[in-house]
C-alpha positions as CSV (number, residue, x, y, z in Angstrom):
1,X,-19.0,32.3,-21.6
2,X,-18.2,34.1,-18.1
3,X,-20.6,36.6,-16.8
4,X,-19.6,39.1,-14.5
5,X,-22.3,41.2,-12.8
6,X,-21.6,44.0,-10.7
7,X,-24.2,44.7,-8.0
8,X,-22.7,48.0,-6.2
9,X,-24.5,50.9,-4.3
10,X,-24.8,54.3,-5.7
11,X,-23.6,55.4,-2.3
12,X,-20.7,53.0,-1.2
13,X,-20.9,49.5,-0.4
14,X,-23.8,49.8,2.4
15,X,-27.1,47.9,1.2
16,X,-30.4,48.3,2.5
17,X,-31.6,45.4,4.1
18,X,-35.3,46.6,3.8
19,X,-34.6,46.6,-0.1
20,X,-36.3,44.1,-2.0
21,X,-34.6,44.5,-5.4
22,X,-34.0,41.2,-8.0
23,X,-31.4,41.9,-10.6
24,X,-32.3,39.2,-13.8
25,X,-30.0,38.0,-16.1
26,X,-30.7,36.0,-19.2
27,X,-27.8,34.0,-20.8
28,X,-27.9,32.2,-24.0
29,X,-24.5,29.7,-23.8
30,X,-25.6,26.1,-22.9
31,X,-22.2,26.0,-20.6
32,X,-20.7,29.1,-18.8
33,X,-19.9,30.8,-15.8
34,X,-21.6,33.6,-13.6
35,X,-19.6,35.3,-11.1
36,X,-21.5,37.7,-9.0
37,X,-19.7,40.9,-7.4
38,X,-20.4,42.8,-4.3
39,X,-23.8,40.7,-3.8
40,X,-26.4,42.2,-2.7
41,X,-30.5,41.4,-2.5
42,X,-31.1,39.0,-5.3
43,X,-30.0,37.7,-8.6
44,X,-31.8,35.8,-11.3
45,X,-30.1,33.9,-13.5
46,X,-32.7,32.5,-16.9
47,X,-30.8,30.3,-18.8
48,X,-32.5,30.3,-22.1
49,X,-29.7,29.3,-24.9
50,X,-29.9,30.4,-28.3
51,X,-30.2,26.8,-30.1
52,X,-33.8,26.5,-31.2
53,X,-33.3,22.6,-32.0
54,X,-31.9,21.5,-28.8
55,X,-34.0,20.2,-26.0
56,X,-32.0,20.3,-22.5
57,X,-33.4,18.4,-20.1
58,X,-30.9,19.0,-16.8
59,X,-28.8,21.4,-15.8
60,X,-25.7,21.2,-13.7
61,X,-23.7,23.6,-11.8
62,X,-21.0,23.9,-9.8
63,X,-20.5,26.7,-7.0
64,X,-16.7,28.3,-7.0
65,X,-14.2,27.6,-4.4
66,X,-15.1,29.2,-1.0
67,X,-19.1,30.5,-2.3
68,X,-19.8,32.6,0.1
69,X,-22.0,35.8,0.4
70,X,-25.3,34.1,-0.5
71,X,-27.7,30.7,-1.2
72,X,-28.7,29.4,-4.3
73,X,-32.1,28.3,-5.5
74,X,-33.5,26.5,-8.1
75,X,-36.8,27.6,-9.5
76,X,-39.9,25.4,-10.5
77,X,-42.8,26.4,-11.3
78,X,-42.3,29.4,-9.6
79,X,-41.5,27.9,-6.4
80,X,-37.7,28.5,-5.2
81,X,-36.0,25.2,-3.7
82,X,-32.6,25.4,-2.0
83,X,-29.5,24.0,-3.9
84,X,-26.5,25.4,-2.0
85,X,-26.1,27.6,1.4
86,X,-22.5,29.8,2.1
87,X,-20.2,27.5,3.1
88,X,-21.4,24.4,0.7
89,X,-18.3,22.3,-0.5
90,X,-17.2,23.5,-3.6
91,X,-16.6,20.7,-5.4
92,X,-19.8,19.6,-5.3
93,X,-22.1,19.6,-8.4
94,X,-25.9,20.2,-8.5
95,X,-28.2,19.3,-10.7
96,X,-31.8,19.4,-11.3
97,X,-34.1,18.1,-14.2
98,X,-35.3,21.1,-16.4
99,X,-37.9,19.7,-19.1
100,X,-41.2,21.9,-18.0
101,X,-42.2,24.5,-20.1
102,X,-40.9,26.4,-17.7
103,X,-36.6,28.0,-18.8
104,X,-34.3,27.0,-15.9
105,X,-34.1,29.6,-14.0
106,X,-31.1,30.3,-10.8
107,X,-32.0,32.7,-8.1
108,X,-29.0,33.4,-5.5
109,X,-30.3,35.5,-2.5
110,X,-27.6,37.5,-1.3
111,X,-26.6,36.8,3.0
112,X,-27.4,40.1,5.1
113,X,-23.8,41.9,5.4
114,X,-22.4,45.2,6.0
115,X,-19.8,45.4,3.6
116,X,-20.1,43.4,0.9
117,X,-16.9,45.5,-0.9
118,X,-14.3,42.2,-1.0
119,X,-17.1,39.6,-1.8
120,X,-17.8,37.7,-4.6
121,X,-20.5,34.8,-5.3
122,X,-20.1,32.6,-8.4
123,X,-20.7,29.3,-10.1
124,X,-20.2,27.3,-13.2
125,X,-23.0,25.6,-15.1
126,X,-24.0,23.4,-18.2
127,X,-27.5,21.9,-20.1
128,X,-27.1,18.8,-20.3
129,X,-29.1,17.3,-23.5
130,X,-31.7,14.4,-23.9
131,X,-29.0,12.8,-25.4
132,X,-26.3,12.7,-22.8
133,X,-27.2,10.1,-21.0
134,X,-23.9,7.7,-22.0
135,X,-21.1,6.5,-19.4
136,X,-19.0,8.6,-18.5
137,X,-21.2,11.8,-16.8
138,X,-20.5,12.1,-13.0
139,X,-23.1,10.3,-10.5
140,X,-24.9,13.5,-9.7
141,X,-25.9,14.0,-13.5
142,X,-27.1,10.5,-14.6
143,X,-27.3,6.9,-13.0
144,X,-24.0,5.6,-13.8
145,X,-23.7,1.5,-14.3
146,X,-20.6,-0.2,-13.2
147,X,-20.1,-2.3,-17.1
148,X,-18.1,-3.1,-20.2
149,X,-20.2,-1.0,-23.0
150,X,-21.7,-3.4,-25.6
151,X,-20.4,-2.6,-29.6
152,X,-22.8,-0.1,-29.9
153,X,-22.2,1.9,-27.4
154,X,-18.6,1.7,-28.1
155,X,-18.8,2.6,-31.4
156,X,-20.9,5.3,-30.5
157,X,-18.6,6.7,-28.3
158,X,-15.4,7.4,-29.9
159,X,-17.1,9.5,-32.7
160,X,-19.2,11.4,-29.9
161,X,-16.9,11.6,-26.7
162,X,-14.9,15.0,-25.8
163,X,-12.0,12.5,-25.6
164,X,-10.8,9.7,-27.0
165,X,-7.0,8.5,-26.2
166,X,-4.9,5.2,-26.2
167,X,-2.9,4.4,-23.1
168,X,-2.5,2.6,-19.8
169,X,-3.9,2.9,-16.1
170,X,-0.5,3.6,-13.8
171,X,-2.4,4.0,-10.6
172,X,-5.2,4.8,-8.9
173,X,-6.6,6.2,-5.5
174,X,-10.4,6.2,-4.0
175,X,-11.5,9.6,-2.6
176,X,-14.4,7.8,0.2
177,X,-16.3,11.3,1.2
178,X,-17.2,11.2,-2.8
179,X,-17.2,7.8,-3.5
180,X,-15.0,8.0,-6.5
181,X,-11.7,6.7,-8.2
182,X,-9.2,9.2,-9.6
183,X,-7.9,7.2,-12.6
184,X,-4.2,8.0,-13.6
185,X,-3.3,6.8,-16.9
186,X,-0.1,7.4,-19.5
187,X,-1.1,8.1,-22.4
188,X,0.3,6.1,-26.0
189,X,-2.1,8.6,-28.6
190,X,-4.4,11.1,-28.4
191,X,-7.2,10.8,-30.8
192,X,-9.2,13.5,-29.9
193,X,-9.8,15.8,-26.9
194,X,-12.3,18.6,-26.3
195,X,-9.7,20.2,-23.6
196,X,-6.4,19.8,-22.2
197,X,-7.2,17.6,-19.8
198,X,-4.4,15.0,-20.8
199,X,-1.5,17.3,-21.3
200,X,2.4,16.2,-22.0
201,X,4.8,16.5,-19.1
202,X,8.5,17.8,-19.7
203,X,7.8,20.6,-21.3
204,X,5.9,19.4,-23.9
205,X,8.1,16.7,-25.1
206,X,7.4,14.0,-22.9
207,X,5.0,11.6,-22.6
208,X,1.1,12.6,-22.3
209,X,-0.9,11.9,-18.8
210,X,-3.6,12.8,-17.7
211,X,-6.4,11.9,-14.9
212,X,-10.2,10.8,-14.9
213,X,-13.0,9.7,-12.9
214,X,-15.3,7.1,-12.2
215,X,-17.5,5.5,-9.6
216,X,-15.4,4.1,-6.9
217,X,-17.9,0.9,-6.9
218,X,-16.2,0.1,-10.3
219,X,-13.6,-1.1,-9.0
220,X,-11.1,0.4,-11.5
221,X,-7.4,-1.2,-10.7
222,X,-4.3,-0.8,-12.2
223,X,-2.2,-3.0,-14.3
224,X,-0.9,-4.0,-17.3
225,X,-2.6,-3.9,-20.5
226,X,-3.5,-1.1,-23.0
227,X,-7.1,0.7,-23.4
228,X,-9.2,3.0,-25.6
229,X,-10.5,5.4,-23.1
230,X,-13.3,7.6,-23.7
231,X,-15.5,9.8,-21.9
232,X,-17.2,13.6,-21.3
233,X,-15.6,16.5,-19.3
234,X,-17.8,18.7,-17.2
235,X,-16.4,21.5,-15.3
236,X,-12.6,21.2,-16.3
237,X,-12.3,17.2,-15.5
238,X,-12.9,14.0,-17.6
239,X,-14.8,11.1,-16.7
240,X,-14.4,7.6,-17.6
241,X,-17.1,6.5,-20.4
242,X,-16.5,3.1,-22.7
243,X,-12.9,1.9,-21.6
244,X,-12.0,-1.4,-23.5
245,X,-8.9,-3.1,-24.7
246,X,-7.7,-1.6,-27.5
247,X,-7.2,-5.1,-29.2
248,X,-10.7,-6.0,-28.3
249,X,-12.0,-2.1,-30.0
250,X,-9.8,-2.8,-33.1
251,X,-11.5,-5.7,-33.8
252,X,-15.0,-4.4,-32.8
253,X,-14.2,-1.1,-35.1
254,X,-13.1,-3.7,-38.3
255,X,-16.1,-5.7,-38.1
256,X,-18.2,-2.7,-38.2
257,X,-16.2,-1.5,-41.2
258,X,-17.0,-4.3,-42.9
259,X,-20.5,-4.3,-42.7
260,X,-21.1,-0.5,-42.6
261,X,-21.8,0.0,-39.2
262,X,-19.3,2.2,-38.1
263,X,-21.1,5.5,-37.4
264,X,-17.6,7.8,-38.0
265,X,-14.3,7.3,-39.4
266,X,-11.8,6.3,-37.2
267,X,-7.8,6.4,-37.6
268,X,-6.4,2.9,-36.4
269,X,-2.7,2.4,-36.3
């Protein structure tokens, strides 16, 4: 879903800053985007999705490259409590817990301007469930630990991830302002992914690659060796979840087999 709301003067692009007027919006997607043109007073944005046995219990978003033109706010209890100013970094991501009786609810207060004709405010977002509390969900979402998942977590994982592949780390690189590792790694086999996040190169005959991220106080390294990676993507990138040897995952997956533990069916080589 991508929401575009136009907030425009009758009489040209000149707003009255005496004006106290809050547009409301109520969107029923669990993940989306709002893009907000020619800003001016204030926006609401209720996210109330349409799935009556889901219970989301935080909700990320993420402002669009240079957000500008206004400050977001999240809502509680009908207080308002600032989330990002103009100017925030745009790669950050903001979340807040969202399990009151109370819907989620955004409120962007547009900056006092003059011509607001060439601006545009905007941000992506997504409910996170109960449920989606496994490795592999960026810092700012859950406490992420630094170890190897135990069987049942890995079994878990590659029927419920939005990507499992086989393949091998060929580098990686520490970004220290976000304390993270981007993860480069060729890929053998796709099993399943919810995106195109690992995509083939040469026109789409070479080999697959693709790039993911973890806590840089894992201490991810390259080398030799191949893995079962799996993991969740939020806002167009994936992150690391259960990553083991895919010897040492064959052998988990047969055992479970055998004793009908396996929670999916899984294609092994």
């Amino acid at each position: 879903l991508i929401g575009q709301i136009l907030s425009r003067e009758s009489n040209g692009l000149l707003r009255d800053p005496q004006s106290r007027v809050v547009q409301q919006v109520r969107l029923r997607c669990t993940e989306g985007a709002v893009e907000w043109m020619y800003p001016s007073q204030a926006l609401r944005v209720v996210l109330e999705p349409n799935l009556s046995s889901a219970r989301h219990s935080t909700v990320c978003i993420k402002p669009f490259g240079g957000f500008g033109g206004a400050s977001a706010y999240i809502e509680r209890a009908g207080q308002l409590h600032l989330l990002v100013t103009e100017g925030g970094r745009p790669e950050q991501v903001y979340c807040f817990r969202a399990d009151g009786p109370q819907k989620p609810a955004i409120f962007l207060q547009a900056t006092l301007q003059r011509d607001i004709g060439r601006r545009t405010v905007g941000f992506r977002y997504e409910l996170l469930s109960n449920g989606s509390t496994a490795p592999g969900f960026p810092p700012t979402m859950v406490q992420a630990e630094c170890r190897p998942c135990n069987d049942t977590e890995l079994l878990l994982a590659v029927c419920s991830s939005d990507f499992v592949v086989r393949g091998s780390i060929s580098d990686v690189s520490h970004d220290s302002r976000r304390q993270m590792s981007l993860v480069e790694v060729s890929v053998e086999r796709v099993f399943r992914q919810r995106s195109s996040v690992f995509e083939r190169q040469t026109g789409g005959e070479g080999p697959w690659r693709g790039r993911m991220l973890t806590l840089r106080r894992c201490r991810v390294k390259a080398g030799g060796g191949h893995f079962l990676f799996t993991g969740a993507e939020h806002f167009g990138e994936a992150w690391l979840g259960c990553a083991p040897r895919y010897t040492d995952f064959v052998s988990v997956y047969r055992a479970a087999l055998r004793t009908g533990q396996n929670h999916c069916e899984f294609a092994l080589d």
